[in-house]
C-alpha positions in Angstrom: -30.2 6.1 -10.5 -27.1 4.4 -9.1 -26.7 2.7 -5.8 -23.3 4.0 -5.4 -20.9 6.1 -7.9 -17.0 5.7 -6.4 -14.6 8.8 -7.0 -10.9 7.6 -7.8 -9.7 3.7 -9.1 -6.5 4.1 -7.0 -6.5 1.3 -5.1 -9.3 2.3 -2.2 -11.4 2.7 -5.1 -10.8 -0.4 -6.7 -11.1 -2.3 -3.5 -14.9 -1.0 -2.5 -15.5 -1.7 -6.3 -14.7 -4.9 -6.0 -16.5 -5.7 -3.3 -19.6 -4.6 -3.8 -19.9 -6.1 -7.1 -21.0 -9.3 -4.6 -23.9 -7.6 -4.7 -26.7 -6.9 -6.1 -26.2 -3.3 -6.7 -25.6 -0.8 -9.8 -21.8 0.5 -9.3 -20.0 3.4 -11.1 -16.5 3.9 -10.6 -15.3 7.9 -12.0 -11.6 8.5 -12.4 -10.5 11.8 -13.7 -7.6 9.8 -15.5 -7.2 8.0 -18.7 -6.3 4.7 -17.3 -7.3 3.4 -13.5 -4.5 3.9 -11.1 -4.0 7.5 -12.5 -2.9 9.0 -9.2 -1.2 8.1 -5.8 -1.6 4.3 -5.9 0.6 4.0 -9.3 3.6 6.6 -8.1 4.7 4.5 -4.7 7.6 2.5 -3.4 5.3 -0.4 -4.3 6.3 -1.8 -0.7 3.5 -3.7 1.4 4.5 -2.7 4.8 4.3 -4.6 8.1 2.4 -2.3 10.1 5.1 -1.7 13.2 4.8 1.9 12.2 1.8 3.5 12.6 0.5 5.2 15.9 -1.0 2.6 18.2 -5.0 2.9 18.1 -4.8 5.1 14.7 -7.0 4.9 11.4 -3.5 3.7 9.8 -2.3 1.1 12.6 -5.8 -0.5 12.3 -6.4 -0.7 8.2 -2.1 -1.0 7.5 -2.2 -4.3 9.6 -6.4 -5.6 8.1 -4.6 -5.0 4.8 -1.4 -6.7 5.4 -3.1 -9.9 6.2 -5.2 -9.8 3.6 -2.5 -9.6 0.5 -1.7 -13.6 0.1 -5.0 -14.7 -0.4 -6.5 -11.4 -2.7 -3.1 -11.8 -5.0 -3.8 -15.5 -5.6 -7.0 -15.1 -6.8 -6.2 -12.0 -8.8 -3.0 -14.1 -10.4 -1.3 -10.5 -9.1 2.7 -11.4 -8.5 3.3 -10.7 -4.1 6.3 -11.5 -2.3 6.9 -11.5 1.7 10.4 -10.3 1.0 11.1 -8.6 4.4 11.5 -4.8 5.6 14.1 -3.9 7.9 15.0 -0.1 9.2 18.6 -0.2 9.3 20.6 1.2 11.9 23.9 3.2 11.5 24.4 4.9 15.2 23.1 4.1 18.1 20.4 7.4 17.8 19.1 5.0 15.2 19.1 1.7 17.4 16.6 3.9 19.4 14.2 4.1 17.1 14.6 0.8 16.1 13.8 -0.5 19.6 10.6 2.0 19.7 9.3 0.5 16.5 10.0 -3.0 18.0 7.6 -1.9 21.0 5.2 -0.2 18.2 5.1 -3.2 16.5 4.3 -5.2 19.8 1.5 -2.8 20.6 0.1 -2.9 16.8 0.3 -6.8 17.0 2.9 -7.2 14.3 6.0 -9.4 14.6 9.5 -7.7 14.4 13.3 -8.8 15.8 15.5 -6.7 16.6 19.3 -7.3 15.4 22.0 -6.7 16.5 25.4 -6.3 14.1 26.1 -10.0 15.2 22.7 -11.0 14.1 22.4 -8.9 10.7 25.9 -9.8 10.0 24.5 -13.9 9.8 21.7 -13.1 7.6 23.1 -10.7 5.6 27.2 -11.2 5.7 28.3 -8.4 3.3 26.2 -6.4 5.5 28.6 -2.8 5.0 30.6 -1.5 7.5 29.1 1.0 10.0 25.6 -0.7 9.7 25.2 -1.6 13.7 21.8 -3.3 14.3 18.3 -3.4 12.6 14.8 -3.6 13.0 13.2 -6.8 10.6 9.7 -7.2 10.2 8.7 -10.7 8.7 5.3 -9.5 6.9 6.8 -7.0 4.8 6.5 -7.4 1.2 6.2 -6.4 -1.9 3.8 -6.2 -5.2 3.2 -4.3 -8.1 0.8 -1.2 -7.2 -0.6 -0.8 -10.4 -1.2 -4.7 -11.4 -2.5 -4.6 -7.8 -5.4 -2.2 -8.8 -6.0 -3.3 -12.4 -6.6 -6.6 -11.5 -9.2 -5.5 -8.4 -11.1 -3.4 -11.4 -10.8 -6.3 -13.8 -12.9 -8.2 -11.0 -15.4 -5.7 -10.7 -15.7 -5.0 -13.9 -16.7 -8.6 -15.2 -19.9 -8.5 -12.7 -21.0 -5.6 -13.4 -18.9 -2.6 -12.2 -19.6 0.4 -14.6 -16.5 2.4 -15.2 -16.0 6.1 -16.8 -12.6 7.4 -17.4 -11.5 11.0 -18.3 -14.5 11.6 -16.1 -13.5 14.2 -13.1 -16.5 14.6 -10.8 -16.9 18.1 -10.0 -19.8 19.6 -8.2 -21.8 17.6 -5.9 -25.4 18.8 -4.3 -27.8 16.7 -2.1 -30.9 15.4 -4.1 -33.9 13.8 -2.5 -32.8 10.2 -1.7 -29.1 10.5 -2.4 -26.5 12.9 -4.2 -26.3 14.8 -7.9 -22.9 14.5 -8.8 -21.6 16.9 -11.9 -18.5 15.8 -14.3 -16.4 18.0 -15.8 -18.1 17.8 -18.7 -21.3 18.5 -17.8 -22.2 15.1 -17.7 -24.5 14.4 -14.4 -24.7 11.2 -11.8 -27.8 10.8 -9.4 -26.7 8.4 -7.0 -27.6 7.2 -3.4 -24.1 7.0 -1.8 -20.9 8.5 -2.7 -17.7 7.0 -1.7 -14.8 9.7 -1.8 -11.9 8.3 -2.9 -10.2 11.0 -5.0 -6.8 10.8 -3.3 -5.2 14.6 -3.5 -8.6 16.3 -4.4 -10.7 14.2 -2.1 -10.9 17.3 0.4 -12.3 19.3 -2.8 -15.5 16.8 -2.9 -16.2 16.4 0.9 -15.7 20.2 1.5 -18.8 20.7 -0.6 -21.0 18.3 1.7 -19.4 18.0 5.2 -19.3 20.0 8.2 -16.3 18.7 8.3 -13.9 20.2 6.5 -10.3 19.2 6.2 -7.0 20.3 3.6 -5.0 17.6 1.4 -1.6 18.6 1.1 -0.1 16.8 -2.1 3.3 15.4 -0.8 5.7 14.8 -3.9 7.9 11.4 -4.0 10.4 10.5 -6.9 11.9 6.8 -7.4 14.7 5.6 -9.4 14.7 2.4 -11.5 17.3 -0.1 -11.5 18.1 -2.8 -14.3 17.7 -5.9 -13.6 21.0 -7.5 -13.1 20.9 -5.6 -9.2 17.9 -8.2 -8.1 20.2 -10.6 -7.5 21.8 -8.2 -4.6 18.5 -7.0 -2.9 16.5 -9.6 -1.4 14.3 -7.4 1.6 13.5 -3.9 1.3 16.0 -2.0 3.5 15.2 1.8 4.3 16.4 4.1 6.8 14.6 5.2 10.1 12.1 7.4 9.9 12.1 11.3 10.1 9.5 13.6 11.2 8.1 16.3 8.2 7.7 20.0 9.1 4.1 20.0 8.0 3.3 17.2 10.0 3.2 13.8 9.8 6.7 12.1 8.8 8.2 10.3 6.0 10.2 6.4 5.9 13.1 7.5 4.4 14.8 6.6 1.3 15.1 3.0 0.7 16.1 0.3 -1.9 13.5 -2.2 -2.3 13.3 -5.3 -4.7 10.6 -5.6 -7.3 8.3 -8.2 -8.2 9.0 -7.5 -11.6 12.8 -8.6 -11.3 14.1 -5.0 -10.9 15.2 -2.6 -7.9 13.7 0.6 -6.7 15.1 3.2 -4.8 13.5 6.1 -3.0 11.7 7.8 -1.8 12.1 11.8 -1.0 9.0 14.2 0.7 8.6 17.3 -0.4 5.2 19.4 -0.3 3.2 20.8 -3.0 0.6 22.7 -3.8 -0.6 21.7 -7.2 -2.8 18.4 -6.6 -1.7 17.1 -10.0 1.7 17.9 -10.5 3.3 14.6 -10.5 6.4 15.4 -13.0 9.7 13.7 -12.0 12.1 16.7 -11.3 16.0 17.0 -11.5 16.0 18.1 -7.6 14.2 14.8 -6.7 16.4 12.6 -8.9 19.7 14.2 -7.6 18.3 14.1 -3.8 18.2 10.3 -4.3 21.2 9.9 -6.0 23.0 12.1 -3.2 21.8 10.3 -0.6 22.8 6.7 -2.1 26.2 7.8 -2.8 26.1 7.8 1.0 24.5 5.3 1.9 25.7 2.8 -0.8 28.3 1.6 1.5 26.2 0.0 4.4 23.6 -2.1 1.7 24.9 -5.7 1.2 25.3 -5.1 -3.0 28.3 -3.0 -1.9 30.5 -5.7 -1.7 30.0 -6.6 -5.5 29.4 -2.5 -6.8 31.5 -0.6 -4.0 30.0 3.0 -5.5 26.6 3.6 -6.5 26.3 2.5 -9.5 23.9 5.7 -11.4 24.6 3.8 -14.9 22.2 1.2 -13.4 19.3 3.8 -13.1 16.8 3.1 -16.0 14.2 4.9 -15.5 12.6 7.3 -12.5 9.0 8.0 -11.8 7.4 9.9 -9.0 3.8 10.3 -7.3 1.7 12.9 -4.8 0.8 11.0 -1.5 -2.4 12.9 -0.1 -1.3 14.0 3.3 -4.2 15.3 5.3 -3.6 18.2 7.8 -4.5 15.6 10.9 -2.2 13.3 11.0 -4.2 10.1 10.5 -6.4 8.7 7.8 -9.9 10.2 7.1 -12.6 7.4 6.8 -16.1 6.8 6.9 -19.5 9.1 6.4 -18.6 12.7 6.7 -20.0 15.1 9.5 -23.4 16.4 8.1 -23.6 14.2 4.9 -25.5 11.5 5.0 -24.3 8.8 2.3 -20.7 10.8 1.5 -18.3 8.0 2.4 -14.9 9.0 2.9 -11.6 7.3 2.1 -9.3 10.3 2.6 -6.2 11.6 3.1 -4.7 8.1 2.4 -0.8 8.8 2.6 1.5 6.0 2.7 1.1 3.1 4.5 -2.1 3.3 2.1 -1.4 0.6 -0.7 -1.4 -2.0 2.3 -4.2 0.0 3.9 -6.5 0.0 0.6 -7.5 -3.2 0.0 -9.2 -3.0 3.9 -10.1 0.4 3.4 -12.6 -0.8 0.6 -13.5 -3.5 2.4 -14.8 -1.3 5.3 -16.5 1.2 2.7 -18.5 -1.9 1.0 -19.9 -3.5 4.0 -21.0 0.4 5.1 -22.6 0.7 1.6 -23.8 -2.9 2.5 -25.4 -2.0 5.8 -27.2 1.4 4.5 -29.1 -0.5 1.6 -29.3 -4.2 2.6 -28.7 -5.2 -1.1 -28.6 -8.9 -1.6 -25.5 -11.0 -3.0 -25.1 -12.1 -6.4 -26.0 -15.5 -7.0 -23.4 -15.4 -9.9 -20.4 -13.8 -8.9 -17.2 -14.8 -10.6 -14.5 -14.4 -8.0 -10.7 -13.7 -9.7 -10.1 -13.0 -13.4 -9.0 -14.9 -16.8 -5.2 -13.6 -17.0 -2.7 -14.5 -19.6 0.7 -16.4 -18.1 3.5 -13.6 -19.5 5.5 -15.2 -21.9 8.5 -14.3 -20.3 7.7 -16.5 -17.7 6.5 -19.9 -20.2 8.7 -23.0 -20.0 9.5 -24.3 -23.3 7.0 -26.5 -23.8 4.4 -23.8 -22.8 5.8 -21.5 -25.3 5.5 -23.9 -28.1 1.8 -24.6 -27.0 0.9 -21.3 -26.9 2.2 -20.4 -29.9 0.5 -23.4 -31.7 -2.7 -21.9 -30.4 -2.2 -18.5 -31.1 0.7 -17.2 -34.0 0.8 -14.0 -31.8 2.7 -15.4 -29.1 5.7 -15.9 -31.7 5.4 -12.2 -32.3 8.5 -9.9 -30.0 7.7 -6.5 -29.8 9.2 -5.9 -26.5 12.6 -7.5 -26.4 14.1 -6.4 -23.1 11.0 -7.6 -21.5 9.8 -10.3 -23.3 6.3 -9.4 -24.6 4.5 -10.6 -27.3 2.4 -9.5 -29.6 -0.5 -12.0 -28.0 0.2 -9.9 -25.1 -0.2 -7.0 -26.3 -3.7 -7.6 -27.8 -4.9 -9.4 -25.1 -4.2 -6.1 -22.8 -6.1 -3.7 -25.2 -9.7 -6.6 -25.1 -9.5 -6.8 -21.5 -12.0 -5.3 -19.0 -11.1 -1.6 -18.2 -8.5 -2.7 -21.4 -5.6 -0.4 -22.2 -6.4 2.4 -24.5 -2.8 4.3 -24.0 1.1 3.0 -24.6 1.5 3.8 -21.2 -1.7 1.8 -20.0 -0.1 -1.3 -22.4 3.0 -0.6 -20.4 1.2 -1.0 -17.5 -0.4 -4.3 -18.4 2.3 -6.1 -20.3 5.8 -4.1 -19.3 6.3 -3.7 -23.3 8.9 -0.5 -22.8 9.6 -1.2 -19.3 13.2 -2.8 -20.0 16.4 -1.5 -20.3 15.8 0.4 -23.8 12.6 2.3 -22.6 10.1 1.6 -25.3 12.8 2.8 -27.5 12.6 -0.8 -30.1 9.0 -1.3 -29.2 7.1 1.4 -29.0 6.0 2.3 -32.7 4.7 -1.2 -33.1 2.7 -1.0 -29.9 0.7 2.5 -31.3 0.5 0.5 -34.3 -1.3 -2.2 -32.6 -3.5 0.1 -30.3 -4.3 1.7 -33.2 -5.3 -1.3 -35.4 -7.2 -2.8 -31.9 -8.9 0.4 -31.6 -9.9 1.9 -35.4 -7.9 4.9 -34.8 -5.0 6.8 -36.0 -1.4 7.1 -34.9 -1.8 10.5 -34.5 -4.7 9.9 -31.7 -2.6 7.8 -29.3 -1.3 9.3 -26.6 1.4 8.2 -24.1 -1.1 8.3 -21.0 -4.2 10.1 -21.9 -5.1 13.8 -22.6 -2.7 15.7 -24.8 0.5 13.7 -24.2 0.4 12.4 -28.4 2.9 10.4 -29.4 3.1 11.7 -33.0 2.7 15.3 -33.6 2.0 15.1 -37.3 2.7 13.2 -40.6 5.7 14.1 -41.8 4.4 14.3 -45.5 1.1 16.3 -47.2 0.2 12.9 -48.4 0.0 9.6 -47.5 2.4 7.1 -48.9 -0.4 4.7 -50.1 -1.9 8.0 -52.5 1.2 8.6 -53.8 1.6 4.8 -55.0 -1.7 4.9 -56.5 
């Protein structure tokens, strides 16, 4: 029987995993995806926000600001790339100056710094500030990390003590059970377990509607993102968006924004638009040409108009999009559920919730902690054993760790910078890659400029050396999504020089 099983390694998942491998306890982790951070805590703005936002006193205000605080000190142990790069809300009429001045007081109330500027002010920070930009709001704290790194790293952790993880594993049915809960997979497979922490993201109100007296609805709230090459970074050094709007389902959305990356490139996005499939996380042509629209618009005001006067859409690499699970109350649903004893929620966890998550577990654990008094490991090993990218060697660290290892002199990815070393190192890790889209993940090999268009066959060719498998098994990111349909001959080219 396990102490706890944990629905979802998004990033609320992760965290409580994490945490309670302190202790003392047996710890399964289910995600209903190939790869950890499957869902809602990969497809985000990847921005760490301040906290001046939320409503004074709410479930988000409380855990957006914990989790804030908490981001230098959990990314330098997990060797996870952060930066406090800034936020501001820009102002481009005085309607918008109001709202800047209510998040200022917000932000008092919440206990997180902010100035307000004036165009005086943002035109000595920033001084190709555009024209018509009149005043902004600039919170310190904000930053900026990579979501999916984030959570990898946090189930690397757990992992090496002792965290028990099951992929393609979609809980489905749970009932009570003397002493705890009988959860049902998918696929018939069955978990008894004493607690259940709920953190399923857009089909979390699925589980705790089965258990709780409590019932609530998930509405999965669609945003897309655009990708920009690298030669912007130089351009976008704080994460600027626009004030906040309210939704008409409740709740409200940030705005499109253009935000740096840890990873050297630039983001922009994001639109809000409600579905009703809690899995339908395609990138659209409607989302892509709402962003584009809008920063055609509002191109001029950002300081990299004075070097590219127009949007620049030949800069767009890539796009990507993700469902936030917005809950029909507008605040986050945490802790155990009305009527089920042991059913831990972490739901409805909409944006601000990759700042939020890491507190949100947190919280979870020390519940978990204070229902079965487990004791702490005597051996727990704190961080995890990461490879320096290449990319990102000196010279004389290159040549080292090539002497060590031949597989660092070994390119796949060129635009990126990834070796072969790399590559391998990603596919042996805890929780390793078992996808070219979890190697992407890991490593960035496809991530540049070209899109996996020079690296990618040689990176199924390693998985598939790695793993004892053939091409025609790996997938881009689990499921059906194959790379290779089929050989292209009715023999193989080794038979036919026999």
């Amino acid at each position: 029987m396990w102490d706890a099983v944990i629905v979802g390694a998004g990033v609320c998942g992760a965290a409580a995993a994490r945490a309670l491998s302190r202790y003392r306890l047996r710890v399964a982790v289910l995600e209903k995806g190939s790869d950890v951070c499957a869902g809602a805590s990969r497809g985000n703005s990847a921005m760490v926000h301040g906290g001046f936002d939320p409503e004074p006193g709410s479930l988000k205000a409380r855990f957006n600001v914990a989790g804030n605080r908490m981001f230098d000190a959990l990314c330098q142990e997990l060797a996870v790339p952060f930066q406090r790069s800034g936020t501001m809300i820009l102002a481009v009429s005085e309607a918008d100056m109001e709202e800047v001045r209510r998040l200022h007081e917000r932000g008092n109330q919440n206990g997180v710094p902010t100035q307000v500027l004036d165009r005086a002010a943002l035109l000595e920070r920033w001084p190709a500030m555009g024209e018509g930009a009149v005043g902004a709001l600039f919170c310190p704290s904000g930053g900026i990390v990579c979501p999916y790194t984030l959570v990898i790293a946090m189930c690397e952790n757990a992992a090496r003590n002792g965290v028990e993880f099951f992929l393609n594993t979609e809980a489905d049915s749970i009932v009570p059970m003397e002493g705890g809960w009988r959860l049902t997979a998918g696929d018939g497979r069955v978990f008894e377990t004493r607690l259940i922490l709920n953190c399923a993201g857009t089909h979390a109100d699925r589980l705790n509607n089965q258990v709780s007296t409590d019932t609530f609805r998930i509405i999965p709230r669609f945003g897309a993102h655009l990708i920009m090459d690298r030669e912007y970074i130089k351009w976008v050094d704080t994460t600027i968006t626009q004030t906040p709007a309210a939704l008409p389902t409740g709740g409200h959305t940030k705005g499109m924004g253009i935000m740096p990356s840890v990873d050297g490139t630039v983001i922009l996005g994001c639109d809000a638009v409600d579905y009703t499939d809690p899995d339908d996380a395609a990138t659209t042509a409607r989302s892509i040409d709402a962003i584009v629209d809008y920063f055609k618009v509002f191109w001029k005001y950002l300081p990299i108009s004075a070097v590219y006067p127009s949007f620049p859409v030949e800069g767009v690499i890539n796009a990507y999009g993700g469902l936030r699970p917005h809950p029909d109350r507008d605040d986050y649903i945490i802790g155990e559920a009305p009527g089920a004893p042991g059913f831990l929620n972490a739901a409805g966890i909409e944006s601000p919730g990759l700042t939020a998550g890491p507190a949100i577990g947190e919280h979870l654990a020390r519940l978990v902690v204070e229902k079965l008094s487990p004791a702490e490991k005597e051996n727990y090993r704190p961080g995890r054993e990461v490879l320096k990218p290449f990319r990102e060697m000196s010279e004389e660290e290159r040549t080292e760790a090539i002497r060590q290892n031949p597989d660092y002199a070994k390119i796949v990815c060129r635009c990126e910078q990834v070796t072969e070393a790399e590559i391998r190192d990603a596919i042996r890790r805890p929780v390793g890659a078992r996808s070219v889209g979890a190697v992407k993940m890991r490593t960035r090999a496809g991530m540049g400029r070209c899109q996996g268009g020079f690296c990618q066959s040689r990176v199924v060719e390693i998985l598939c050396e790695e793993l004892g498998c053939s091409p025609l098994e790996v997938t881009q990111s689990g499921s059906d999504s194959y790379i290779l349909l089929g050989e292209a001959c009715s023999h193989r080219f080794e038979e036919a020089q026999a």
